[in-house]
C-alpha positions in Angstrom: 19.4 35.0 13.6 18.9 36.6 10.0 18.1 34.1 8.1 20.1 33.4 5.1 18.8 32.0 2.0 22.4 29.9 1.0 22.2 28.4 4.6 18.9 27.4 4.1 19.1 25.7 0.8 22.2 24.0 2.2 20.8 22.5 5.2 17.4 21.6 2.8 18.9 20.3 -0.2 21.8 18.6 1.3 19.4 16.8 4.1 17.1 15.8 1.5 20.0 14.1 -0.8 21.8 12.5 2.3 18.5 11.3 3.0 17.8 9.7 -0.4 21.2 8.6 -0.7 20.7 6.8 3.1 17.7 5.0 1.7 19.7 3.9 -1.9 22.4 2.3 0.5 19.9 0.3 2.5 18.1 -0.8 -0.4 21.1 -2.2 -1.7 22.1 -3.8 2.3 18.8 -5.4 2.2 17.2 -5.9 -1.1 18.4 -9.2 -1.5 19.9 -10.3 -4.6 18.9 -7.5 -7.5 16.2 -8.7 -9.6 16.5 -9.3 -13.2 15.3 -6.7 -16.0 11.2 -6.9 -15.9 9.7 -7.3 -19.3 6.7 -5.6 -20.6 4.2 -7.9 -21.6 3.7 -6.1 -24.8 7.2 -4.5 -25.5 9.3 -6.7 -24.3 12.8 -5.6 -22.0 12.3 -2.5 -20.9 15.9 -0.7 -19.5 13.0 1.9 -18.0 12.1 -1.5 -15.8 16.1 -2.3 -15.0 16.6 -2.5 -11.1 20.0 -0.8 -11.9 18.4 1.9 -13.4 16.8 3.1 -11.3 19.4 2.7 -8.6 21.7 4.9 -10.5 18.8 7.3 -11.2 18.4 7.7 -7.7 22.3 7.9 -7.0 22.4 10.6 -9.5 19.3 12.6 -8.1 21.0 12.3 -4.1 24.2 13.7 -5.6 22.4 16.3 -7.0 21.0 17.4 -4.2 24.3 17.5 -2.3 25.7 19.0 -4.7 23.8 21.9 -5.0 23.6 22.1 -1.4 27.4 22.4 -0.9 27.1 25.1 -3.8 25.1 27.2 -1.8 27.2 26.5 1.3 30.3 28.0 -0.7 28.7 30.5 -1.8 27.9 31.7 1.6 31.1 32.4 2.6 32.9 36.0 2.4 36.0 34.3 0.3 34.9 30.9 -1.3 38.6 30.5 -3.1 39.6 29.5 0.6 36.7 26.7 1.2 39.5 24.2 1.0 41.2 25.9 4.5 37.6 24.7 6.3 39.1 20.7 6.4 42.0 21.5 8.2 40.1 22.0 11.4 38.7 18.6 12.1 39.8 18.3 15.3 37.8 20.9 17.0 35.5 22.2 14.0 32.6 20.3 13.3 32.1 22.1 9.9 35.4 20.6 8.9 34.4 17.4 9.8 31.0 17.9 8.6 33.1 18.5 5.2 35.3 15.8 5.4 32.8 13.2 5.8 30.5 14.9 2.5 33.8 13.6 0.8 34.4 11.1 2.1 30.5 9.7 0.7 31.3 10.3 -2.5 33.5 7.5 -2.7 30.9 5.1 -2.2 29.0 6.4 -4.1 30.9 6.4 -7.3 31.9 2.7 -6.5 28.3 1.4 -6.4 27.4 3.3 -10.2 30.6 1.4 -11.5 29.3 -1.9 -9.4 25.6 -1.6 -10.9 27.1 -1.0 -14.5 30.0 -3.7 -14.6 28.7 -6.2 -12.2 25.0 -6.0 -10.3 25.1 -9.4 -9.6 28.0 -8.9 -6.8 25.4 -9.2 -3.8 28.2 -8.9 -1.0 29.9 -6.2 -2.3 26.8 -4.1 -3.0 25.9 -5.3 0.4 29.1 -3.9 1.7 28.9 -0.2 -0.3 25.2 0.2 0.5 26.0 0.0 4.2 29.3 2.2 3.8 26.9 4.7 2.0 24.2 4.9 4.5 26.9 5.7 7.5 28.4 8.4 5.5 24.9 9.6 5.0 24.0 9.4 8.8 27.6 10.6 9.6 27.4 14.0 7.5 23.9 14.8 9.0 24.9 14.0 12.1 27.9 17.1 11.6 25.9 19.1 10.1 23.6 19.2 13.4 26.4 19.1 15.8 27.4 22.5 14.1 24.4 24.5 15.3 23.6 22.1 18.6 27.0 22.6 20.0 26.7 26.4 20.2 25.5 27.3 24.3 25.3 30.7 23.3 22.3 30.3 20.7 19.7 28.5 23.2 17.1 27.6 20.0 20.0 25.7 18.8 21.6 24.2 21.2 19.0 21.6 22.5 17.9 18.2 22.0 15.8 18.8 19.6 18.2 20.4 16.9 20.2 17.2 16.1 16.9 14.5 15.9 15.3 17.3 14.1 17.9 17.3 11.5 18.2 13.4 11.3 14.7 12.8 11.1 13.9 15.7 8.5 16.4 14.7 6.1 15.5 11.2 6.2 11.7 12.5 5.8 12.9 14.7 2.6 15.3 11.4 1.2 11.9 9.0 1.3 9.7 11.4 -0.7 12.1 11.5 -3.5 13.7 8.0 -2.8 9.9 6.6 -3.6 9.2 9.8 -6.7 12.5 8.6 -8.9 12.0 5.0 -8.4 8.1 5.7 -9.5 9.3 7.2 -12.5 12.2 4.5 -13.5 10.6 1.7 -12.6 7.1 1.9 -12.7 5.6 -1.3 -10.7 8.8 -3.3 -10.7 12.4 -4.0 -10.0 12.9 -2.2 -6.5 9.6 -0.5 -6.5 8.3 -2.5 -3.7 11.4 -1.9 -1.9 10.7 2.2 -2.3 7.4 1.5 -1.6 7.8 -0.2 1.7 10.1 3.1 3.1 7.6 5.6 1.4 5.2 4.0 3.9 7.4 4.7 6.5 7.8 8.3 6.0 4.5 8.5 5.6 2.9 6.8 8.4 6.3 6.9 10.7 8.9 9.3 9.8 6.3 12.2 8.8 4.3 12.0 12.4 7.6 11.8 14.7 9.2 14.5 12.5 6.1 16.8 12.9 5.5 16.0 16.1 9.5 16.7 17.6 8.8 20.1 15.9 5.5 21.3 18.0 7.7 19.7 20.5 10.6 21.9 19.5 8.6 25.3 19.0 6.8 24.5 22.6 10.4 24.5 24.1 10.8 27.7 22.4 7.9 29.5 23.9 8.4 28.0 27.2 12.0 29.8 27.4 12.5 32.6 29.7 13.5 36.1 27.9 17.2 36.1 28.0 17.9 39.2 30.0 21.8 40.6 31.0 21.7 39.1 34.7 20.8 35.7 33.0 23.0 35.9 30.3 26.2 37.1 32.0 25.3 34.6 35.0 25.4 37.2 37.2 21.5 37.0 38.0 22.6 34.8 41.5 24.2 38.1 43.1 21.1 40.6 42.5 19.6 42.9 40.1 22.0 43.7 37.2 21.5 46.4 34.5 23.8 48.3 31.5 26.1 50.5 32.9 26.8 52.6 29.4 24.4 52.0 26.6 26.5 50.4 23.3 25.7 52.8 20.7 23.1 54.1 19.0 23.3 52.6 15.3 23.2 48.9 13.9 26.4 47.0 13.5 27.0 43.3 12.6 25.7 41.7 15.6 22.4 43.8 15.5 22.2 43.0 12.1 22.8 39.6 11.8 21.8 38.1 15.3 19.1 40.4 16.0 16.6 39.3 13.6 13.3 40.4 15.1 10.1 37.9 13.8 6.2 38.7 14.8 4.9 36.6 16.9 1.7 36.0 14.4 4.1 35.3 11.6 5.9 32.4 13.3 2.5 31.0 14.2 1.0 31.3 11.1 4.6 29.7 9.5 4.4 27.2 12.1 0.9 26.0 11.3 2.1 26.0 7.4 5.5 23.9 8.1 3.5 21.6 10.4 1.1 20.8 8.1 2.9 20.3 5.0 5.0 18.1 6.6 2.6 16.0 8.2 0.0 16.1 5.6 1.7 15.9 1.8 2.8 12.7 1.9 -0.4 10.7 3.0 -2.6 12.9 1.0 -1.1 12.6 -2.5 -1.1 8.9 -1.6 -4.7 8.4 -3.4 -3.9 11.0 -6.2 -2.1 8.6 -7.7 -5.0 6.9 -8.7 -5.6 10.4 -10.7 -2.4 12.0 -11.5 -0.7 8.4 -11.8 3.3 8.5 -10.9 3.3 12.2 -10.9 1.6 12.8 -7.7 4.7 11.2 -5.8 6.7 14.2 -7.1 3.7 16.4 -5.7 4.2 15.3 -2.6 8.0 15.4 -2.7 7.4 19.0 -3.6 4.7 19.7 -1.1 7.1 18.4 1.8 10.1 20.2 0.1 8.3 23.3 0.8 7.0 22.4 4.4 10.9 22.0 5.0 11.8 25.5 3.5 9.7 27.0 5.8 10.7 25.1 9.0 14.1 25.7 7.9 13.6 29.3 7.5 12.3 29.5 10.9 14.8 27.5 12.4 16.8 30.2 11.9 14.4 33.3 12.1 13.6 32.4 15.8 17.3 31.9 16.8 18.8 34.4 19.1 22.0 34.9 19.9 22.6 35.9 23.6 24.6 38.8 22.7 21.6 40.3 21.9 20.7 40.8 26.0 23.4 43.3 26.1 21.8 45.6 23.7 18.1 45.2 25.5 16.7 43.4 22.6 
């Protein structure tokens, strides 16, 4: 398939922000009661110290990264005027129900910024919307999967890989920056420990298994026979089958857009790069912080931003539709 930029941030961003918004909801389910406004010794109160801070900081950043995610979704499309027409098909379309449910989260959100403002110290009910936020998180990702692993005629896509692969990146992408904005708003207190703990995780945990299910993934790849016409049209079983009457001789839309051609030495060389970056940025700007101070967790949640660019791009790149057998490519 040719990849397509807008797809690509959409699929990124949006994973990323689900992601951080899926860790801000279980902070909230499992934090405990929030903990008062740390003082600075020397200061005094600091609202840069402010548990609730920091959550909204975070809220705001996740929403962001929907946000502009969804943009780029929209923009996509031939006539974005008629987005709205997309949540009518809910009952067979998983983009429609991939769009309903990216609603639907914003309701929780909004509730727990008017809960952390008005009254942080309502445990259960923060309880209650952090849970509700991290199953619409889970839930959108989920769709947003199901769209590309429900399609038999794409075989990169339509796998077991595709829908842990999404899951597991997007929570990878949500605990960098989960752990980079609550560095930055609340320095060594509050919730820190709390983003701390789950920065470990995608570290040590979430960064290994997400690598990992990719070699896993690109290994399935390689493995796959050519799609040829008898395999394709499933009419290898009766014998030897070939093109009766060529298509034609110049590039329409399916050549163009599901034909996307990639060198073999690129995708390996974009495949060491994605690999790497995933695996890699988060443990290693783990001791720059001891140099670079706070700053190096937004290094990292650059570093593996970029590392998911580029699996994304490939994701996408080494799709191929089987369409394509008919026209000998």
């Amino acid at each position: 398939m040719r990849p397509t930029f807008s797809i690509i941030a959409f699929t990124v961003l949006s994973g990323i922000g689900y992601g951080l918004l899926f860790l801000v909801g279980l902070t909230l389910a499992t934090a405990g009661p929030m903990l008062p406004m740390a003082a600075d010794p020397i200061h005094g109160p600091s609202i840069a110290l402010d548990p609730r801070y920091g959550v909204i900081c975070a809220l705001a950043v996740g929403v962001a990264f929907v946000s502009i995610g969804l943009l780029a979704s929209i923009a996509h499309l031939g006539r974005p005027a008629r987005a709205w027409r997309a949540f009518s098909q809910w009952r067979s379309s998983w983009l429609s129900r991939e769009g309903i449910a990216a609603v639907l989260s914003f309701a929780p959100i909004g509730a727990i910024a008017a809960m952390m403002l008005t009254h942080p110290d309502a445990r259960l009910t923060l309880r209650v919307l952090g849970l509700t936020l991290a199953a619409c998180c889970v839930l959108t990702v989920f769709c947003t999967a199901r769209i590309y692993s429900s399609l038999p005629p794409i075989r990169a896509w339509h796998n077991r890989y595709t829908l842990p692969g999404y899951l597991l990146l997007g929570l990878y992408g949500g605990g960098l920056w989960h752990f980079a904005v609550f560095v930055a708003t609340l320095g060594k207190s509050g919730l820190f420990v709390w983003s701390l703990v789950y920065y470990a995780c995608t570290a040590f945990a979430i960064a290994p298994a997400a690598a990992l299910l990719k070699r896993a993934y690109w290994r399935f790849l390689d493995t796959q026979p050519t799609l040829a016409n008898g395999t394709a049209t499933g009419l290898a079983r009766l014998g030897t089958t070939r093109v009766f009457e060529q298509p034609h001789t110049e590039e329409n839309y399916l050549t163009h857009e599901m034909g996307f051609v990639l060198a073999r030495k690129h995708a390996c060389t974009l495949r060491a790069l994605a690999f790497w970056l995933i695996l890699v940025a988060p443990i290693a700007c783990m001791p720059l912080e001891w140099l670079l101070g706070g700053w190096a967790a937004f290094l990292g949640a650059g570093l593996g931003t970029l590392g998911l660019f580029v699996e994304r791009w490939l994701f996408f790149a080494e799709a191929r539709h089987a369409v394509m057998a008919y026209y000998g490519r």
